[in-house]
N, C-alpha and C positions, 0 to 999 in steps of 0.2 A: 032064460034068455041066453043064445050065444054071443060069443062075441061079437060075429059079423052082425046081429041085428043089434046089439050095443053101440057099433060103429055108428050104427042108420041113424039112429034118434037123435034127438034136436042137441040133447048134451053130450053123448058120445062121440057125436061130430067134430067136436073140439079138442077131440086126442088121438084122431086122426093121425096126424101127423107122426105119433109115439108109438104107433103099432108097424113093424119094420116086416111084417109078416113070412113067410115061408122062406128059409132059406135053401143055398145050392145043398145042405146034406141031408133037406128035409126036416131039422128042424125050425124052430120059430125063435123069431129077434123081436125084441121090446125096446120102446126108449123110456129111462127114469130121468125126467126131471130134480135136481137139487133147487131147493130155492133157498133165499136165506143171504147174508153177508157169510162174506167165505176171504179169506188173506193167503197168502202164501202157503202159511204152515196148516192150512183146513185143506187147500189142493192139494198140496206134497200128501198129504195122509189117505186122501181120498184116493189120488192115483196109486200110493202103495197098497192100499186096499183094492185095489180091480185088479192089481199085477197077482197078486196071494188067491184070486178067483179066478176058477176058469171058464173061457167064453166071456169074462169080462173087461169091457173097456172103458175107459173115463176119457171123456172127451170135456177138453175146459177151451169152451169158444170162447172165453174172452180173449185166454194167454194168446188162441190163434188167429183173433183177429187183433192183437195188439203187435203178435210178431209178422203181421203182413205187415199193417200200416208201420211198425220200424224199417222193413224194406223197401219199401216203397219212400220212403223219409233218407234213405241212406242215399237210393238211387236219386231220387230228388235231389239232394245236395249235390251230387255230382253232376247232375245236368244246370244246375245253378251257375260252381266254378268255371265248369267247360263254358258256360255261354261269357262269361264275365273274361275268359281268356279269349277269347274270339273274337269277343266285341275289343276289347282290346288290342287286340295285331290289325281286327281291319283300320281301327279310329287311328291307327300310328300310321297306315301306309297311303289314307287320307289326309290326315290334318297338321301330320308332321308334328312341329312345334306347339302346336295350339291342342294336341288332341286330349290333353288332361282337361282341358276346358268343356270338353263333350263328357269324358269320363267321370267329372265328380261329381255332378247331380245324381245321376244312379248308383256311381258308388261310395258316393260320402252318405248318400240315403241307407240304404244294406248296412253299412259301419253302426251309425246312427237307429240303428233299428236291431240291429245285433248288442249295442251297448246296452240301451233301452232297458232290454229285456233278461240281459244280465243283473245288470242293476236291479231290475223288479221281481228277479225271482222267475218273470216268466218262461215256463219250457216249452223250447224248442221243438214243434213239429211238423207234421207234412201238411199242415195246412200252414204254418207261416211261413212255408218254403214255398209255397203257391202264390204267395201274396210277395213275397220278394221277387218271383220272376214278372211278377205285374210289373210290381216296381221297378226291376232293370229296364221292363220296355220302355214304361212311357218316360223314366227319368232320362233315357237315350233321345227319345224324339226331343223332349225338353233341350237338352244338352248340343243335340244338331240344330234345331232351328234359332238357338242361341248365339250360336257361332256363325252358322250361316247366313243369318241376318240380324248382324249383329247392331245393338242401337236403333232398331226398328220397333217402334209403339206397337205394329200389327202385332211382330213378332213375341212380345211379350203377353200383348192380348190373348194369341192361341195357345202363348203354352198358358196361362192363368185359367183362361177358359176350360184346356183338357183336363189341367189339374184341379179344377173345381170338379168337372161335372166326375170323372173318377170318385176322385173323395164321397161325391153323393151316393155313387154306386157303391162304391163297394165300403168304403171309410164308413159308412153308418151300420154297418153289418158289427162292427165291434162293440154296438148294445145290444146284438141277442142276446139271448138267453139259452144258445144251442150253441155247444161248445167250438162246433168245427167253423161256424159263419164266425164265431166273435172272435178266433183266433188267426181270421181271414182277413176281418176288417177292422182290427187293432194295427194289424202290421201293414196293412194300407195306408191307414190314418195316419200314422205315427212315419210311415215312408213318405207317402206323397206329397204329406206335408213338408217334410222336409227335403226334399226334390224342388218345391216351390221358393222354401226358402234360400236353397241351395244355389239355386241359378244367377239371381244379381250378382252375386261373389265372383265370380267368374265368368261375367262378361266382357266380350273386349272392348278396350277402348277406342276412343274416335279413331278413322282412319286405318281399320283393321281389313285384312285380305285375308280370307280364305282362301282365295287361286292356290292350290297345291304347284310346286316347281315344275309337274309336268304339263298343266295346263296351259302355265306361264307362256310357254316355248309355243304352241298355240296362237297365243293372245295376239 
């Protein structure tokens, strides 16, 4: 039997993928599967072993798909602080005096969810850095319509209602059992909850104005 009808049959079919065949000098490329539990020091060995062979390469996808998603987790964190600066100069050149009052539901939430997870041990990745930019949006809408209709029943109704039905989405994803949903919806959970609890703290009191000074001139 050759190879190509090796390929064809019902079980050679499934190594498909491991025969790299024909290359640009004429010869032929293979793929070997390792299987097994492997640590740092079993890779280091393995890759000095393919460097000491020639035509051999060791390719370890984990290391490269763990050094994307570090990338990807770095660039994340910095589109996190850039939104949390930005939301910050517009809430100042809106709310003036009152704009801490918009900013600390989403950012006493993030604090709260950064401490959390110190405390617990748990590490930091590019899916909890998904689930905090959740949390800066809706703890932001939270935070405006707190200010903005301030001492309003409605207005506590829809942020309670947004931060419920949230919490149902995504907040129940922190009992998978698949690591990237459970480290999505821990940091929801543990955020939006506290975005909820966040907001009576910081509501105004009777007789509060939002009119920014330039509205005023306006009125």
């Amino acid at each position: 039997m050759t190879l190509t009808e090796w390929l064809e049959t019902p079980i050679g079919s499934l190594q498909q993928r491991l025969w790299l065949g024909e290359t640009g000098d004429g010869e032929v490329a293979a793929t070997v599967v390792i299987s097994g539990e492997r640590d740092d020091r079993t890779s280091a060995a393995l890759a000095t072993l393919a460097d000491t062979l020639p035509k051999v390469k060791y390719v370890d996808r984990v290391s490269r798909i763990g050094g994307l998603l570090g990338e990807l987790r770095r660039h994340t964190a910095i589109w996190v602080i850039t939104a949390m600066a930005l939301m910050t100069l517009a809430l100042l050149w809106r709310y003036r005096r009152h704009a801490w009052r918009v900013v600390v539901p989403p950012f006493g939430a993030t604090l709260i969810v950064l401490t959390a997870f110190a405390v617990g041990g748990v590490p930091l990745n590019i899916f909890n850095q998904l689930g905090l930019l959740l949390i800066l949006g809706i703890g932001l809408d939270a935070g405006i319509f707190n200010v903005e209709h301030a001492r309003k029943p409605a207005a506590w109704l829809a942020i309670t209602l947004s931060t419920l039905t949230s919490l149902l989405a995504f907040g129940m994803l922190a009992f998978s059992a698949t690591p990237a949903l459970h480290y999505l919806g821990l940091t929801c959970l543990i955020g939006l909850a506290s975005v909820w609890a966040l907001v009576p703290w910081v509501r105004p009191g009777p007789g509060h104005s939002t009119t920014s000074p330039r509205e005023s001139e306006h009125v």
